[in-house]
Every structure is written in C-alpha cells, then in structure tokens.
N, C-alpha and C positions, 0 to 999 in steps of 0.2 A: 536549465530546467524550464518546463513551461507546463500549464494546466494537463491533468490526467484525460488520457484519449480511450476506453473500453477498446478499441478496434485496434490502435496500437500498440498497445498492453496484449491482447488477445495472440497480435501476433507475432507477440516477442521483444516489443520493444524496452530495451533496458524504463525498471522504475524503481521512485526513491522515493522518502518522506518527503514533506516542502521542506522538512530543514538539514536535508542533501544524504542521510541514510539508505542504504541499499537496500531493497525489501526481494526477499524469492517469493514471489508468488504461487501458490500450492493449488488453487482452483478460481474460477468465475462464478460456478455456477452453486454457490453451497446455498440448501434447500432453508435459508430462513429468512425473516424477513427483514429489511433496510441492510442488511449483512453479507450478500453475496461472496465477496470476493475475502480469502482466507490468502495470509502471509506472514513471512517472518523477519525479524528485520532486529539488526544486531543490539543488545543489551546495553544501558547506559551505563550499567554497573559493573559488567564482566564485559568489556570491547575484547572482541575478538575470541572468546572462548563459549560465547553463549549469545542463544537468540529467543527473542519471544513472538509467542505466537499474537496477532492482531487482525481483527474485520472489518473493513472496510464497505460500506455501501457502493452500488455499481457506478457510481460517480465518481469513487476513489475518496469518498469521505469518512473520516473517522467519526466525525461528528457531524447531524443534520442540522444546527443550528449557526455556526458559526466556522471559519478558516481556524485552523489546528497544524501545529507542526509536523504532525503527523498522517495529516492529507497526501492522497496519493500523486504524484507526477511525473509527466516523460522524462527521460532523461536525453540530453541533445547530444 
C-alpha cells in the first residue's frame, strides 16, 4: 500500500483503508464539504455479509486532524 493518489483512485486504481480493507468507491464528487469522496468498505462485525457506508475528504481522509485506520490508499 502507499499514500492515497485522487488521479489514481479516479482512474481506477484498486483502494483500501491504511489498515488493508477494501473500499468500493461510489463517487468523487459528493456535493459537501471536507467529504467528497463516498465508499463502502466491509463490516467489522458481519465480514463478508455486510458493508458500511463512510466519507472520506478528497485527500482520502476520514479524519482532518490526525492518520486513522481508516484513511484512504493505493493499492500496489
């Protein structure tokens, strides 16, 4: 894995949380603000049978103050 790329993301390039979860990404472009990017990404509680919905800043951040394991990144 390495740091979240918007332009590789954009065009397709597989991404995950920083702590290796798969996320489907649903849009870029959602209309609010530090939230753009809308995704889903598999449940801790139900693996495999359920997914929740999370927002991410266009930087691939869940959170604007601090790394979170839930930070967005490429996958190699």
């Amino acid at each position: 894995m390495r740091e979240f790329d918007l332009g590789e993301a954009i065009a397709g390039k597989p991404v995950c949380t920083r702590d290796g979860r798969k996320v489907r990404i649903l849009c870029f472009d959602r209309v609010y603000t530090n939230r753009e990017i809308i995704g889903l990404v598999p449940s801790y509680h139900f693996t495999g049978t359920r997914e929740d919905l999370y927002s991410w800043s266009i930087g691939g951040k869940i959170s604007l103050f601090e790394k979170d394991d839930f930070d967005l990144m490429i996958v190699d």
